[in-house]
N, C-alpha and C positions, 0 to 999 in steps of 0.2 A: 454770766449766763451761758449754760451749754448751748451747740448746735442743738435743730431739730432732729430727731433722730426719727428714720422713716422704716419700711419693712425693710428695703433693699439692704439697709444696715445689718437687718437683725440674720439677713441670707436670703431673703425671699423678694423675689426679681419678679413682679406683676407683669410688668413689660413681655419677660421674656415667655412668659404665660399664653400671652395673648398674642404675640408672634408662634407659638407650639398653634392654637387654636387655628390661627390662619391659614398655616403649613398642612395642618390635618384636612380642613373642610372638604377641597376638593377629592380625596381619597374618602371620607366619611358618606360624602352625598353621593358617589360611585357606588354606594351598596344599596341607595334606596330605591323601594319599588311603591305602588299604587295602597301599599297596606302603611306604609307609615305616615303619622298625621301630624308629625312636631317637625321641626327645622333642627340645626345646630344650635347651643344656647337654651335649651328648652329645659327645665329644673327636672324634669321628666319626659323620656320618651312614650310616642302612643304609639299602639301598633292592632290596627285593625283584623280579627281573624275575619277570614273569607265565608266562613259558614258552609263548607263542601261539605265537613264531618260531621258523621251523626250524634258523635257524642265524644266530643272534645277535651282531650286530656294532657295539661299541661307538663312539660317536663322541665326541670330547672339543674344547674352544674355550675360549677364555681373549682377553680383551676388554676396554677398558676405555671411555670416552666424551670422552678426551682433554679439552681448554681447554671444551669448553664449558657443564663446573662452573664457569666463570668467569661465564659468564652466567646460570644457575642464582643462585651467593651474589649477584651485582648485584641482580636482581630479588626475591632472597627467595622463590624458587619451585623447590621439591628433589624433589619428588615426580616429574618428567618425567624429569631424569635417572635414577631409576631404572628406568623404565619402559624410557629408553632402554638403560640397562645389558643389560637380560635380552632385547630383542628384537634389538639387533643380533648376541648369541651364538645366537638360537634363528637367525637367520635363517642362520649360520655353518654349523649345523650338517643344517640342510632343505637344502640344497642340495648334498651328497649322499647324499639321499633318508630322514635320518636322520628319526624323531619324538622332540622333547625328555622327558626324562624328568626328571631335576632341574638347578638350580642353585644356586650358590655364590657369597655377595656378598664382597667386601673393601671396608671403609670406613676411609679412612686421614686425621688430621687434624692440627694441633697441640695444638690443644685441644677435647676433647668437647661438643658441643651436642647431649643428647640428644633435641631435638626436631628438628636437623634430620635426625639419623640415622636417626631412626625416618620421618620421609617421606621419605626415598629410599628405607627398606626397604615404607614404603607402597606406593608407586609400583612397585618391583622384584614385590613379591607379587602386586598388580594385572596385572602383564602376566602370573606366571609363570599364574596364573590362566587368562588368557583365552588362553594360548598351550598349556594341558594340561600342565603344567611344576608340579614340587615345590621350593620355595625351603627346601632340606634343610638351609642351613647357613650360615654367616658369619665374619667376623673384624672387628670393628670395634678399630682403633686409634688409640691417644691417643700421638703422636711432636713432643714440644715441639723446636722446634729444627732439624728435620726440614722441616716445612709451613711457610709463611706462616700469619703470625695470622688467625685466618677464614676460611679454604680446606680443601677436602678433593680428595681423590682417590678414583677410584675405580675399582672394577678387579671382572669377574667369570669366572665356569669354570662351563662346561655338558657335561652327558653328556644325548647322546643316544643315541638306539639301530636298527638297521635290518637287517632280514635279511640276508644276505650277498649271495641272487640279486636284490635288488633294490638294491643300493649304484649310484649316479647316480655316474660317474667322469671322463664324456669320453669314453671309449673308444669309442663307439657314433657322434659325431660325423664326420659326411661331407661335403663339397661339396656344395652344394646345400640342406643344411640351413636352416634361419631361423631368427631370434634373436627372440623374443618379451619386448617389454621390460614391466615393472610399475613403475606409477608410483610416486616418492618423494613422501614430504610434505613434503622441502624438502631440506637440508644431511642431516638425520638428524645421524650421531654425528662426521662426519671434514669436515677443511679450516675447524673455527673460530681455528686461530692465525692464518690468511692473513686470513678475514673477519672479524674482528675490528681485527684491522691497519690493513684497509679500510675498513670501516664504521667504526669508533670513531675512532680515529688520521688517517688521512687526507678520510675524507667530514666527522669531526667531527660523526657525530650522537649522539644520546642513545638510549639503551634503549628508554626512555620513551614515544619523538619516535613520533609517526604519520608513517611514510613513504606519501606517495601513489603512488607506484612499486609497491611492494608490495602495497597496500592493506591494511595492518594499522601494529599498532604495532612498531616493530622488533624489540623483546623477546619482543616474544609471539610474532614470525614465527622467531625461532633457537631457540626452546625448542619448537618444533613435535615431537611424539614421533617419533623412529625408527620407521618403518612397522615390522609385523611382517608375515612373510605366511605362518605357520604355517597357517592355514584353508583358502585358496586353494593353498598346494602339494602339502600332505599331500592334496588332493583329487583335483587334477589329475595327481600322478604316478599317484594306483591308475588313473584312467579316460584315461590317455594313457601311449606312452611317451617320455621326456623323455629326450635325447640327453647333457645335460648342465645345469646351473645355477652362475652365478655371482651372489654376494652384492656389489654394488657398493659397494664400502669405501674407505678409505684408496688411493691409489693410483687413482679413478677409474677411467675404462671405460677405459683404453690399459693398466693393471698386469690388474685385474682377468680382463678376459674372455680374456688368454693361458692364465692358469691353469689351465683347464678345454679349452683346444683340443690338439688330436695335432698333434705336430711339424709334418707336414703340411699342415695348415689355417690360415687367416687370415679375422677375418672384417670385413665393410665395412658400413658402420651408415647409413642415411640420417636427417641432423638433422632434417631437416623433418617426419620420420613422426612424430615425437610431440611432446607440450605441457608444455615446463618452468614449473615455480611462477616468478614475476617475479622472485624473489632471487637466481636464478643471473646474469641478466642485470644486473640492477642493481648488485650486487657487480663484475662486468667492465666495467662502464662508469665506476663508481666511481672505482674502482682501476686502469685502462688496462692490465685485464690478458687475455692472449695465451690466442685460442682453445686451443692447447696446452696451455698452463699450466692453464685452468682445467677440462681432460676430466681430468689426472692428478690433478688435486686434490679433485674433487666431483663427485660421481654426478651432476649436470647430469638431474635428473627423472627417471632408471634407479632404481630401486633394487633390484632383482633382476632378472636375463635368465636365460630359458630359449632350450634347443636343442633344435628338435624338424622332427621332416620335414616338409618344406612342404607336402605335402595336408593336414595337420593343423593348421597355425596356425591359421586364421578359426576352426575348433572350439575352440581353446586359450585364445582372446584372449578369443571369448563365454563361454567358461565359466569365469574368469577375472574376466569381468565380473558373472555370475549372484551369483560369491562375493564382489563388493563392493570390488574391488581392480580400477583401472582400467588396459589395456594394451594395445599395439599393435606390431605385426610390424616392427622398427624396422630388420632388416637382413638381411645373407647370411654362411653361411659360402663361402668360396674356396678352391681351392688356392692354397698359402702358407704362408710362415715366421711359423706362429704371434703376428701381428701385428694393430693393430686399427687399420681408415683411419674417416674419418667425414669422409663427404661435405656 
């Protein structure tokens, strides 16, 4: 007669589950406020709206922070990736004109380390914190066979919420218009399959390695957090009207800024109006790669553009600047086939 054979045989450590769950609590309950109505453990989170809005329109994003958990486990530093988890959803969902209300982590592994799961949900709590956001809820999983040994994934979903007469759609967008761009603090969350390709694979440097290019150490310049700009938009949409907002993501500014334009319109971006971090350029000299190739692939020091009417930008950009978040008039809308040129 065999032994019994139990989960922990088959790779999946319950134990270590419920030690991740313990580790989180106190960073999960740091995010609630008077509107959530369930505890930790609830098979569903509740989350009471206030009823201030006249006509309440939900918004929802789902997100995750692609390869560059890869540079995360190298360094042994997991806390940023969550941070970046929950601000590139909030940023998802402010730009149309939403304010976050809560979010939802997914943690997926081969095998569970409950400490490093708990500093991503560190890090996750930390931003939902400073972005007014409820961390209501999670899944962390333990999938042997699934994952590479010592790797995780990660994936999140945000609601937010925003009157109806104030939804930011595009629609209001005209010729003439101008595109106000907000600085990134580097890559943010998209384009580390390419830059890692580059920088690790072909430049052949180290994590580690101080580049003087960059002026930092490489590792610490790709795990720079995801900007959020939950402070600065929610501000400037009540004391301005904003024509439209794009989050610069995946797809860089040529996918991105169609999204948000009327069939009609096209808009044309001047490079020179504003100051990328060194790593976008370092990276393309690196790797000899095609001003094209690299606007689709990496927000190139955009990380969010507003559309707003041109007597109003210089007001936009300084106040903009009052809330801490650096930015500059970077372009035009035109008549045109929804397309983005960059002079």
């Amino acid at each position: 007669m065999t032994d019994e054979i139990t989960y922990r045989d088959a790779g999946v450590d319950i134990e270590a589950g419920n030690e991740a769950v313990m580790r989180m609590k106190e960073y999960v309950r740091s995010t609630y406020t008077d509107s959530v109505l369930t505890d930790i453990g609830s098979f569903g989170g509740m989350f009471r709206l206030d009823g201030k809005l006249q006509d309440p329109v939900l918004v929802s994003s789902i997100d995750g922070v692609g390869t560059k958990v890869k540079i995360a486990g190298a360094m042994n530093r997991h806390g940023t990736v969550g941070r970046d988890l929950v601000n590139h959803c909030v940023n998802d969902v402010l730009v149309q004109g939403a304010a976050p209300l809560f979010f939802l982590d997914y943690f997926a592994t081969s095998h569970l380390n409950p400490v490093v799961a708990a500093e991503v949900v560190r890090g996750a709590s930390e931003a939902c914190k400073e972005a007014g956001c409820v961390l209501i809820g999670g899944e962390t999983a333990e999938m042997p066979g699934v994952y590479i040994e010592g790797e995780y994934d990660l994936a999140g979903c945000i609601v937010g919420v925003v009157d109806r007469k104030n939804i930011i759609d595009g629609s209001k967008v005209r010729a003439g218009d101008v595109a106000v761009g907000l600085a990134s603090s580097g890559l943010h969350t998209n384009g580390f399959s390419l830059a890692r390709k580059v920088l690790l694979e072909v430049g052949g440097l180290r994590l580690d390695q101080y580049v003087p290019e960059i002026g930092k150490v490489l590792g610490d310049e790709l795990l720079e957090p995801h900007r959020c700009y939950a402070r600065a938009v929610l501000t400037v949409t009540k004391e301005f009207e904003i024509h439209a907002m794009a989050h610069i993501t995946g797809g860089g500014l040529y996918d991105n800024l169609p999204r948000v334009l009327p069939e009609d319109c096209q808009i044309t971006l001047e490079r020179r109006s504003w100051v990328a971090p060194p790593i976008f350029q370092f990276i393309q000299e690196t790797g000899g790669i095609s001003d094209y190739e690299m606007r689709r692939t990496f927000n190139m020091g955009i990380g969010l553009v507003m559309i707003a009417a041109r007597h109003r930008a210089v007001e936009i950009v300084a106040r903009v600047g009052e809330l801490g978040e650096r930015a500059w008039v970077i372009g035009e809308v035109r008549k045109g086939g929804r397309e983005v040129a960059v002079l």
